[in-house]
C-alpha positions in Angstrom: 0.0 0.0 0.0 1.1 3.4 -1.1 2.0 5.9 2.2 -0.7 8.1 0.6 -3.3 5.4 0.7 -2.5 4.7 4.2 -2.7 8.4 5.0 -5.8 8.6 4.0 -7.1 5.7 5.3 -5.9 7.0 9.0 -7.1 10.0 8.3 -10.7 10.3 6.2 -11.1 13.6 5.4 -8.2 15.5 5.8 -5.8 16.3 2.4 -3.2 14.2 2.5 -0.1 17.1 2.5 -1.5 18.1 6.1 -2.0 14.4 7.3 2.1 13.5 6.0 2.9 16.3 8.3 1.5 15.2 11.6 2.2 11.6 11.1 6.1 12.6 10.0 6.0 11.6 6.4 6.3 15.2 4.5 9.8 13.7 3.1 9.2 10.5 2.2 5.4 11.3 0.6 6.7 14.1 -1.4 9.6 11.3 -2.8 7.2 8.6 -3.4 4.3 11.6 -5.5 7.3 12.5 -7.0 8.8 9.3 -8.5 4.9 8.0 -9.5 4.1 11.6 -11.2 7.5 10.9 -12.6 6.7 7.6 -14.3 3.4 8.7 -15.6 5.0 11.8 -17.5 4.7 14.4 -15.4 7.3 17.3 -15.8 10.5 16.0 -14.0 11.2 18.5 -11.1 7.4 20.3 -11.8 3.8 20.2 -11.3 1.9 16.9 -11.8 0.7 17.4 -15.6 -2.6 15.5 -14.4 -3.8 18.1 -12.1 -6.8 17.3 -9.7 -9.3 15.1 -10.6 -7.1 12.2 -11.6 -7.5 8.7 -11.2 -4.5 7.6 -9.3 -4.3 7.5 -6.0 -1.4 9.5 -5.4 -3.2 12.3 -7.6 -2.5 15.9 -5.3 -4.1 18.9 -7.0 -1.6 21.9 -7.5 -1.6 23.8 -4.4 -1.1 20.1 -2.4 2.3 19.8 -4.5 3.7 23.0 -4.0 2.7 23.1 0.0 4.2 19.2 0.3 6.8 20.5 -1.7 7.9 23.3 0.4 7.3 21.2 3.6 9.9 18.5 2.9 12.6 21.2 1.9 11.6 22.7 5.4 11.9 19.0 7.3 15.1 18.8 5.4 17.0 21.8 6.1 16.3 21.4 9.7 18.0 17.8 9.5 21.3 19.0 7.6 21.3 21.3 10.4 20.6 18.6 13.4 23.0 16.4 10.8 25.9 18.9 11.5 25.4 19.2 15.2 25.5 15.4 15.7 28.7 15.2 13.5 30.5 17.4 15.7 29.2 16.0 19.0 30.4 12.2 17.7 33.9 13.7 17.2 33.8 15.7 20.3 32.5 12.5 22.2 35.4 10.4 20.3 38.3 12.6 21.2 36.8 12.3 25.0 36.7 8.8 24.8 32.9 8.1 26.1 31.4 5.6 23.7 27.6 6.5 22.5 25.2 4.8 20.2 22.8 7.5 18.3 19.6 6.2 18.4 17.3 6.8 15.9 17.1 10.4 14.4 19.6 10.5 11.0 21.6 7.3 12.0 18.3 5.4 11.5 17.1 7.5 8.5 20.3 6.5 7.1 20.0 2.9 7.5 16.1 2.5 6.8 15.2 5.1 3.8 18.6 5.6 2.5 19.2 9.2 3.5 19.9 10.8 6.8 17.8 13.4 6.1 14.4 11.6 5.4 13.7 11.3 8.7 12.1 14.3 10.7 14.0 14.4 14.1 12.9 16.5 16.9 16.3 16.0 19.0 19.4 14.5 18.8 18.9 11.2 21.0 22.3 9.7 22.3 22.4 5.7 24.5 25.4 5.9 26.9 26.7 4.1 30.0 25.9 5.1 32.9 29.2 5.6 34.0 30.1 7.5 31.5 27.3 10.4 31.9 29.7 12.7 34.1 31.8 12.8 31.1 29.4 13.3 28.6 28.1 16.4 30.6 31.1 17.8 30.7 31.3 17.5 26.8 27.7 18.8 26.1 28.5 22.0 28.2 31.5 22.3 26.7 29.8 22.2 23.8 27.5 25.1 24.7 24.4 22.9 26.2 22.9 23.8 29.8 21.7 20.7 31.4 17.5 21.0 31.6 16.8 18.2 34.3 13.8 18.9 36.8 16.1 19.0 39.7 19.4 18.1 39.9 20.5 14.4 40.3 16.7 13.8 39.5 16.6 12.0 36.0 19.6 9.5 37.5 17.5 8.7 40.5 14.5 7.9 38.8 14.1 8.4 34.8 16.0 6.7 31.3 16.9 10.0 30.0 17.5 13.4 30.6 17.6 16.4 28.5 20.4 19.0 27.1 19.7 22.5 25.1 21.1 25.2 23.5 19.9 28.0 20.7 20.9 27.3 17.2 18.2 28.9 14.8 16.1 27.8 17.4 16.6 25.3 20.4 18.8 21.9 19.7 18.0 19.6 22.6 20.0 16.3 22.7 18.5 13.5 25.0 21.2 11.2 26.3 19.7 7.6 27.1 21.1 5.2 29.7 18.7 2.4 29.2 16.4 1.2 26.6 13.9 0.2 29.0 11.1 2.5 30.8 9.8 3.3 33.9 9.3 1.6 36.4 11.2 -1.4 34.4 14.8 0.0 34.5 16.4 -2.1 37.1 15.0 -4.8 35.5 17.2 -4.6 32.2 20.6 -5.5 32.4 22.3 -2.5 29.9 25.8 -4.6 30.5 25.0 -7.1 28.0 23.4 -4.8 25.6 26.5 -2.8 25.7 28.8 -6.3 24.9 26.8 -7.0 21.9 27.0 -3.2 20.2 29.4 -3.2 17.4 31.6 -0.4 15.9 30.8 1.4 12.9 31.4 5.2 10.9 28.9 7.1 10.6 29.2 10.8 9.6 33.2 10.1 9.6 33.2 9.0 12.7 33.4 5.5 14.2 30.4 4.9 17.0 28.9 2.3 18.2 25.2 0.2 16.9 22.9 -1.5 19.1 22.7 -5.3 17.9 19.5 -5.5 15.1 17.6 -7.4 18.2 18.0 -4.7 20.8 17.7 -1.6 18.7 14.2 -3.2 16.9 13.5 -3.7 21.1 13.9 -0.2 21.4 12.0 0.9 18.7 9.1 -1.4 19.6 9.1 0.0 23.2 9.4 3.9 22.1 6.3 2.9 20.0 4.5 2.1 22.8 5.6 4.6 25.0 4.1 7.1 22.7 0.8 5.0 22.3 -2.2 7.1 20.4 0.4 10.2 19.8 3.0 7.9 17.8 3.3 9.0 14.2 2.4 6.6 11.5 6.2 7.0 10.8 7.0 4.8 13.8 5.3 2.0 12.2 6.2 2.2 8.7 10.0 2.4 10.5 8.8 -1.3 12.4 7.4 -2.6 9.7 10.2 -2.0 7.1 13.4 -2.7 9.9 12.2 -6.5 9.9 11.7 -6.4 6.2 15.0 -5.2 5.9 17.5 -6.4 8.8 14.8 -9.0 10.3 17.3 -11.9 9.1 20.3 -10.4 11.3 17.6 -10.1 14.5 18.3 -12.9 16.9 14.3 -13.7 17.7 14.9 -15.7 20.4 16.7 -13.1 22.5 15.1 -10.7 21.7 12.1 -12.4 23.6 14.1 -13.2 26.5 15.5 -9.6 26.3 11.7 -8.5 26.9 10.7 -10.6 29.1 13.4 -10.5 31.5 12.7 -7.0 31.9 9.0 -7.3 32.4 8.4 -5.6 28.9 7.2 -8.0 26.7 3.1 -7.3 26.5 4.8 -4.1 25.3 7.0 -5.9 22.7 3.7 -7.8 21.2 1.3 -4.6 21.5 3.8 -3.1 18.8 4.1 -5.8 16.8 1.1 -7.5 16.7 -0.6 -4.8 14.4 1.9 -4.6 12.3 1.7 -8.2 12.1 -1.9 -8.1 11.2 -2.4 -4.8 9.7 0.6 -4.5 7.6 2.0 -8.1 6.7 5.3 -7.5 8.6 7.0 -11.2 8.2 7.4 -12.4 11.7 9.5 -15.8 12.4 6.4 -18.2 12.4 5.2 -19.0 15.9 7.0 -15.8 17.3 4.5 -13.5 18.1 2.3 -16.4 19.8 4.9 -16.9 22.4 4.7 -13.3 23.7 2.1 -12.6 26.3 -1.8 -11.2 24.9 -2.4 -9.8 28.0 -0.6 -8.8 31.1 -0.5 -11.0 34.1 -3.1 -10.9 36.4 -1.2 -9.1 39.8 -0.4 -5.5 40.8 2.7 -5.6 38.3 0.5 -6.6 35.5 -2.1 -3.8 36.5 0.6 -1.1 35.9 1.8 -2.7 32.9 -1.9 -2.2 31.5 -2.5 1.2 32.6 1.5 2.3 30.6 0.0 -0.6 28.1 -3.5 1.1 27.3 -4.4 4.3 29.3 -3.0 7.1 27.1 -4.9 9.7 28.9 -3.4 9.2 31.8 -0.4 11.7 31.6 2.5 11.0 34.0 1.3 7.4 33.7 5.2 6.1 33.9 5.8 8.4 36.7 2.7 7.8 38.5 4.4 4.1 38.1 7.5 5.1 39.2 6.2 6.3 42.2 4.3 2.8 43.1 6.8 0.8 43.4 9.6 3.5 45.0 11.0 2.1 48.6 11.1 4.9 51.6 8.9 7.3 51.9 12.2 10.2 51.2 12.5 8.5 47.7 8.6 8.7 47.1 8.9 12.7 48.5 12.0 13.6 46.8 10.3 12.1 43.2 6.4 14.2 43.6 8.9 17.1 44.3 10.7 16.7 41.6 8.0 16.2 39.0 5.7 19.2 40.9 8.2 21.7 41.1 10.7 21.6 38.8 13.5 24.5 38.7 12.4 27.4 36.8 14.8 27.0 33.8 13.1 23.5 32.7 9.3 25.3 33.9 10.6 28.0 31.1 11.6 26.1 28.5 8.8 23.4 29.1 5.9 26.2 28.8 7.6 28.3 26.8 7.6 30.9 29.2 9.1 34.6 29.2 8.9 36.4 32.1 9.7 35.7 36.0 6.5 36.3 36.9 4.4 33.7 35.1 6.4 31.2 37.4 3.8 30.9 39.7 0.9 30.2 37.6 2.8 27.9 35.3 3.3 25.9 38.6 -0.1 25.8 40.2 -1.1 24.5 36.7 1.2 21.8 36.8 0.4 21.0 40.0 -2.9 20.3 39.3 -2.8 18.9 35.8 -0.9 16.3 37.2 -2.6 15.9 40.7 -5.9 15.2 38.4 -3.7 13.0 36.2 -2.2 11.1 39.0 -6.2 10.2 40.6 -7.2 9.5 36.9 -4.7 6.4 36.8 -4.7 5.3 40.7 -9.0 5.0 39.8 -7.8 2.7 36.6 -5.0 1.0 38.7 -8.4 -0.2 40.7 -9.6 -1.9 38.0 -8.8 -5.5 37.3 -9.5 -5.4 33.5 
């Protein structure tokens, strides 16, 4: 099926230049309208010579071209630009000697549509060790990026990731990662064998490290799902078309184990299971089957179904997080933390510009997330 066809399909109604832009498709719709105008004799770098009102389905009147046109040169100029900052933080990282793996944004562009730039990429996402994070702080701020945690020491007590920013034509943010699992699941995954099975590589003129094909199509599976509803149809065309691709270099079986060790694999099925049905990805036979359909029946599997299938809960991980903390200081130092954050990460977070809009920027997220937090202890309650 064509990307337009599926657009449309997910999106009845709505023309199809606007619906490649939410779902994070501008680039590689504009490519594919291109290349079939192309073939049916359309001018070569033009207007469609059909117009409106033609049969195919890939048909885009005029105005549709030129706006999908100008947003994919938009998409793409803000990649060059994310491509250059990510070049020079790989070297900068390589002469400090702390090992990263980028995650997604251009690296997997590159390796899944052929072009670094395809992708659209809101941030520069890095995977490093744990012990290695003092180091990479001090190369990020060396590098002109202010750290943007809620509180400090707060996203290495309790989170995967933490944030780093800094103005460019507009803010560059780069998210280093110290785990591919999610909250409240972190202790549960062992990143020490992850880390054994990475392997070396250049990318950009650098050498970096790759997750293994099993534990970066775990990642992407879980990412999925930690978006739920708000996940762009990107996502999936990016799961359905990495097993296509590198699906015979995925080792299945530990990949399984992988999840399931670390409590995470209802969430490995939920992602691939529609693809599996929807889309015709080509799963090892009897895979899928193995996985859990449903979480178990305990308090565990409760809060795997509320992360699993309550995407209006907000704070849902967190809310998690908070469940199954030990000591009542780690509980407090946690709702502090995600209640009253320090006022740079309140400013750049709401978008805030003056001092004294502090106040009402924090009574509103107090109780956004106080109604947030009752919303998902009420569906914690239930037992389906």
């Amino acid at each position: 099926m064509h990307l337009i066809e599926r657009l449309r399909a997910r999106h009845p109604g709505l023309d199809p230049v606007t619906a490649a832009e939410r779902e994070g498709l501008s680039v590689l719709l504009w490519e594919e309208v291109r290349g079939q105008e192309q073939a049916e004799g359309a001018v070569p770098d033009g207007m469609p010579t059909g117009g409106p009102g033609g049969t195919a389905t890939h048909r885009l009147t005029p105005d549709q071209w030129e706006r999908l046109r100008a947003r994919a040169a938009e998409v793409t100029a803000r990649n060059l630009l994310l491509i250059e900052e990510l070049t020079g933080l790989l070297g900068r990282l390589a002469e400090a000697e702390v090992p990263v793996v980028p995650v997604r944004g251009p690296v997997l562009s590159e390796r899944l549509h052929g072009d670094p730039a395809r992708r659209p990429a809101g941030d520069l996402d890095l995977l490093v060790r744990t012990e290695d994070l003092d180091r990479l702080d001090g190369v990020l701020k060396g590098a002109g990026y202010a750290d943007m945690d809620r509180r400090p020491g707060f996203a290495r007590a309790f989170y995967y990731t933490t944030k780093y920013f800094r103005d460019r034509h507009g803010p560059l943010i780069v998210e280093p990662h110290w785990s591919l699992a999610y909250p409240p699941f972190l202790a549960r995954l062992d990143m020490g064998p992850v880390w054994g099975r990475t392997l070396v590589e250049t990318r950009f003129g650098v050498p970096v490290r790759r997750l293994a094909p099993d534990d970066e199509l775990l990642h992407l599976a879980l990412h999925r799902v930690h978006h739920g509803p708000a996940a762009p149809l990107l996502w999936d065309l990016e799961l359905d078309r990495y097993v296509r691709r590198l699906g015979g270099d995925v080792d299945w079986a530990r990949l399984a184990e992988t999840a399931r060790a670390s409590g995470q694999d209802f969430f490995l099925r939920q992602a691939l299971e529609p693809l599996w049905e929807g889309w015709g990805t080509p799963l090892p036979e009897g895979w899928l089957e193995a996985l859990p359909a449903e979480p178990p029946a305990s308090r565990e599997g409760r809060i795997v179904r509320l992360l699993a299938s309550s995407p209006d809960v907000d704070g849902r991980e967190s809310l998690a997080t908070l469940l199954v903390q030990e000591g009542f200081g780690a509980r407090l130092r946690l709702l502090f933390g995600l209640l009253c954050p320090t006022p740079v990460f309140m400013r750049l977070q709401y978008g805030l510009t003056r001092t004294r809009q502090l106040p009402g920027a924090y009574l509103r997220r107090f109780l956004y997330f106080g109604r947030m937090g009752l919303k998902g202890l009420l569906r914690l309650r239930r037992r389906h």
